[in-house]
Structures are given as C-alpha cells and as structure tokens.
N, C-alpha and C positions, 0 to 999 in steps of 0.2 A: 304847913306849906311843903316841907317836907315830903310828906304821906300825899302828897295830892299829886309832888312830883313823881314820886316813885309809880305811883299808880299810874299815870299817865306813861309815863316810860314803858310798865310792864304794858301796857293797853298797845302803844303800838309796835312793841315786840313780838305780842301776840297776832296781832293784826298782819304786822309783816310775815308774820308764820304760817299762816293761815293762806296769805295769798299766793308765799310759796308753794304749799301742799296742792291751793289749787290750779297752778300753772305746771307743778307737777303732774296731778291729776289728768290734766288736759293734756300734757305730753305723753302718757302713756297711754292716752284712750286714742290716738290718734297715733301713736306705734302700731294698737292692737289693731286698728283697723286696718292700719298697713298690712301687718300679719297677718290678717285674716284674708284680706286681697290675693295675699302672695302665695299663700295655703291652699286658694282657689285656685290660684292660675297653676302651681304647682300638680293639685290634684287633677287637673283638668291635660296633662299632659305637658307643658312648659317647665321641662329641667333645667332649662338655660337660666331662671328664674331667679335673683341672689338678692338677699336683704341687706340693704345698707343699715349702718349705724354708725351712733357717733359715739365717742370714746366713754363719756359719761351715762350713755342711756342706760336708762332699769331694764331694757325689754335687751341691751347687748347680749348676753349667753344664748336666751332664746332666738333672738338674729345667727348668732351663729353656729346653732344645732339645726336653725331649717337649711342653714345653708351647708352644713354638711350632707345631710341626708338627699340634698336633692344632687349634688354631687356623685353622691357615693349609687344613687339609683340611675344617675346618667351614666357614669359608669358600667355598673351592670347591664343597663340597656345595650350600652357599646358592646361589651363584651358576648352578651345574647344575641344580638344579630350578626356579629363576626364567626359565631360559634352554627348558627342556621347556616350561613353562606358556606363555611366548612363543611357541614352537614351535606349542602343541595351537591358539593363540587366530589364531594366523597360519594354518596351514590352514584352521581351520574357515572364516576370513573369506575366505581365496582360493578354499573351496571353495564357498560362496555365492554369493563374485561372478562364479565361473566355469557353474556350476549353471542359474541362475537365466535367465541372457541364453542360456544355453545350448539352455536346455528352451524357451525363448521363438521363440529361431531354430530351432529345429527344429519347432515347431508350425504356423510362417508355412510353413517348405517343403513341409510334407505339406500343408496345405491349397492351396497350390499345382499342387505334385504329383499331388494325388488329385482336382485340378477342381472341387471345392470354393467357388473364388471364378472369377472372370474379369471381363475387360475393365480398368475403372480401380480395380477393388477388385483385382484381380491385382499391378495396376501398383503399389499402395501396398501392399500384402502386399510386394512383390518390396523395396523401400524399404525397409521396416522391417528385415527383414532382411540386409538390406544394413549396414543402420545398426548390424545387433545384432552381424555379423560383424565389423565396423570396432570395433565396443568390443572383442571379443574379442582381437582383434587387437592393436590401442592395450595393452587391460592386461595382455598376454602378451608383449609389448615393456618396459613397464614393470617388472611383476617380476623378470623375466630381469636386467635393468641394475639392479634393487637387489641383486639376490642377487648378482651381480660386484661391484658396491662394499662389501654388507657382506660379504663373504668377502676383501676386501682384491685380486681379483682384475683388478678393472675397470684399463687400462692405461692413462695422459695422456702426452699426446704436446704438453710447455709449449713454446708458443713467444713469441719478440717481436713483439708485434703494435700496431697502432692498434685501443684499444677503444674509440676515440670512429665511426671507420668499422665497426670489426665489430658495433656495436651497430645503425648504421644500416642497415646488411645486410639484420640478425635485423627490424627494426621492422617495414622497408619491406615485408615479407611479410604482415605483421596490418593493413593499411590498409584492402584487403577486406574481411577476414574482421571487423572491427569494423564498418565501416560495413554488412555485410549482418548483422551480429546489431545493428542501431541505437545504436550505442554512438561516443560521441562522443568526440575523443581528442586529446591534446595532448601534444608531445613534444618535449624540452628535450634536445640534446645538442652540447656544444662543436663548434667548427668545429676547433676548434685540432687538433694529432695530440696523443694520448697515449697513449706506449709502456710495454708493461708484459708481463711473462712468463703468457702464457694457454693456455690448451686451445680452444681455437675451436670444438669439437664440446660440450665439458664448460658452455660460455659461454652459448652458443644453447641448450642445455636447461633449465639454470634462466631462461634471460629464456622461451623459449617455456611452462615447465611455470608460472612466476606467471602469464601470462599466458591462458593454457588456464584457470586457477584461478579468475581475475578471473572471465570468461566462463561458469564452470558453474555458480559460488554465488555471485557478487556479486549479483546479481538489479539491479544498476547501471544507469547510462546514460550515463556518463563512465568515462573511466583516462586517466591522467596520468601520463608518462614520464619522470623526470629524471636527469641524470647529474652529479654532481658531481668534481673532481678537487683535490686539493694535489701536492704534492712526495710523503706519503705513502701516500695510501691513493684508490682512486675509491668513490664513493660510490652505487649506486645504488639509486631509488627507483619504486616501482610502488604506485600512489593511485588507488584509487576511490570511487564514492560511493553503495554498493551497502548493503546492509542490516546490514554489519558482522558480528561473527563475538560470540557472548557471552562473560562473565569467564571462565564452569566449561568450554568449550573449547578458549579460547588458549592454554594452556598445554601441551596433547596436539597439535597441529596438526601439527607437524612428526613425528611417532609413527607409524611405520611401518603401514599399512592402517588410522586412524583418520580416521575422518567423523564430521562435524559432525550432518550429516541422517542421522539413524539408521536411516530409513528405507530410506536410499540411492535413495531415486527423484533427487536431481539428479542421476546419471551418471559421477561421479565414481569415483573407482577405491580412495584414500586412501595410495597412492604417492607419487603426482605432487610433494606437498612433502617427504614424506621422500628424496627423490632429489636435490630439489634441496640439499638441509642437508647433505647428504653431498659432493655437487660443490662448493659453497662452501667446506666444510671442506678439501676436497683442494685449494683456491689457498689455503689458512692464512688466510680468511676471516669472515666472521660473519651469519648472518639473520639479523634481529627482524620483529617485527610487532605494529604498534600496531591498535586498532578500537576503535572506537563504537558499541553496535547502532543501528542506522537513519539511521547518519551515514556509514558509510565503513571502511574500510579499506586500512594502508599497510605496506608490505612493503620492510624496507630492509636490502640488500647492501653490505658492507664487505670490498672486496677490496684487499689489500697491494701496492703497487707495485713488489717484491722477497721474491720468493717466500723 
C-alpha cells in the first residue's frame, strides 16, 4: 500500500514536471517568436524597436542585448547624420570663402591683363590682389591644420622649455604690426624662467591666431598681454578694448568656420579659434572668453605644468 502510494506520489510529481517544462517550453517558443519579429523589424530599419520582458523570463539577457544594440546603433545613426549635416554646412561655408576671394582675384587679373587699368590704378589692382591671394593662402593653410587635428592626425613634438622666453619670442614679432595697425599695447611677462612640457610650434599658433583675432574684429586701440604662473598651471591672458563680441555668439566662437559678421566682410576665415581650442586641448589645457559689447574683450589660456 505503501509502494503503491509512493508510486503514485512520484507519478504526479513527475507529471506536474513535465507539464511545467511544457508551459515552459511554450513560453520560450513564443519569446523566440517575439525575437525574431523584433530582429525583423529591427533589421528592416525600426531602431525605436525595444523588447519587453518580464523579470523571470529565460529569453531576459537576450531581451536585453537586442535592446542594447539597437540603442547603441540608433545612436550612431544620430550621430552619422549630425556629422553629414556638419559635413554639408562645412563645405558650403569653405566653398564661399574659397569662391568669393576667388572670383574677386581673378577679376583684378583680367583687368590687368586685358589693359583695362594702368599706371597707379594698375598698381592698386596689382594690391588687391595680392591681398586676395594672401587670404587664399592664410585659409588654405588654416583648413589644412584643422583637418590634421580634427582627424587626430596633426603630430606634437612636447618639449621642456622656458614659456616665459618662448612667449617673448612670439610678442616681440607683433610690435610692428600693432603699432602700424594703431593699436597700443602692453605686455606683462615674468622675467623669472618657467619650465613646462610644450610644443613651440603648437604655442605660437594660438598666441599668434588670438592675436590675429584681436586685429581683425576687435575694431580696438589697446591689447594687453599677461602671463601669469603657480607651481600648477600658467595662465595666460589676451585683453582688449575693442567692441566686444554679443551674448547669442559667445558661445559658437570657438565652432569650427563660425563668424560673428555674418557678412564676412571683416576678413576673417572662422578657423583661426577653432584651431586654437584644439592646440590648447592637445597641452590638456582650457580657453574661455569673457566680453562686454563696447567694452572689450578677454581671452584666457590655462595651461598645465605637467602634461
């Protein structure tokens, strides 16, 4: 009686086993279907696509690894078409600024050319274009050196140097060229040495590209140069008292081919400071920029003592 019980016991233990496994069964096969729906619509271009589950399911981790992936590829998508539309808005603006000076220098040479002008009207034709080839120039230099640093390609060559000498270097060059654009200037840098891990070619282009900067939209009559130092960091600082830059375009400034004058009649290129933010970034440094319209504008470098 015993054995008859036990047997019957183990009979629908088994039994209930069994019909577990196959309600099991049947819940995973109607998972996989789900997945394999969702896998379609997935594949079929529907990122927005997310597999539900419930806390207990066998097929949970697989729910949600497709739902990462289809995440992480909508993402990239985002980011791929953000990076096209940068793409469309960057040529068209290089093909403007290339265009324009373009069509302009080729118009003084044919009137040249063709006799057109002469004598001191030849001589200032001959100028202009002079002037229009040297922008050419200047911003076909400068895109070149963005497109190496934003491709990760541009090479530094750090070394230990005095940046209180290598800044006097770079100044001692702008003394002319300030005082023949009437700009009056004052310049604050330690006598003392201070050594620090630099690129000397990467250094001189953001001091000369602020300063270039100052000069083309300050519309100024002062810059003020100062260097500050601690144990950690040097500080430096470029100050004018030019007509300041407004709220709604400080914050694009640094923005690869953005200008302030929309115009573009100051001469500018819209390079010159995203080049610099880039070189600063590469000594694990920082730009800001404070302004006031019709009071000034101040440009301040924070570079690490230990790279």
């Amino acid at each position: 009686m015993n054995v008859n019980l036990f047997l019957l016991i183990a009979f629908c233990i088994a039994l209930l086993f069994i019909l577990f496994l196959v309600k099991k069964l049947r819940s995973v096969r109607g998972q996989l279907s789900i997945i394999e729906e969702a896998l379609e619509d997935i594949k079929s271009g529907n990122l927005n696509r997310r597999m539900l589950t419930k806390k207990n399911d066998m097929t949970r981790k697989i729910c949600y690894g497709i739902n990462d992936i289809a995440m992480n590829s909508q993402t990239q998508l985002i980011k791929q078409k953000q990076s096209e539309q940068a793409y469309k808005r960057l040529m068209t603006s290089i093909s403007h600024d290339v265009k324009t000076p373009l069509a302009s220098l080729v118009g003084y040479l044919e009137a040249i050319e063709c006799k057109i002008v002469a004598g001191e009207e030849k001589d200032e034709y001959v100028h202009v274009a002079f002037e229009k080839a040297h922008y050419l120039k200047h911003f076909v230099e400068n895109l070149f050196e963005w497109v190496k640093l934003d491709s990760g390609e541009q090479i530094f060559h750090f070394e230990t140097l005095d940046l209180n000498e290598l800044s006097r270097n770079i100044i001692v060059d702008w003394i002319s060229i300030l005082e023949n654009s009437n700009f009056d200037y004052a310049f604050d840098i330690p006598e003392a040495e201070y050594l620090m891990r630099i690129d000397a070619n990467a250094y001189s282009r953001i001091l000369n590209n602020l300063l270039q900067n100052v000069l083309i939209h300050s519309k100024g009559s002062k810059i003020v140069f100062h260097v500050f130092e601690d144990n950690l960091q040097a500080k430096i600082t470029i100050t004018d008292n030019g007509k300041g830059i407004s709220p709604d375009h400080l914050p694009h400034i640094f923005e690869r081919m953005y200008q302030c004058d929309q115009s573009r009649s100051a001469g500018g290129n819209g390079l010159g400071l995203s080049i610099v933010k880039e070189l600063v970034a590469a000594h694990k440094g920082t730009i800001t920029v404070d302004s006031t319209p019709n009071r000034g504008t101040a440009f301040t470098v924070l570079l690490p003592k230990s790279l």
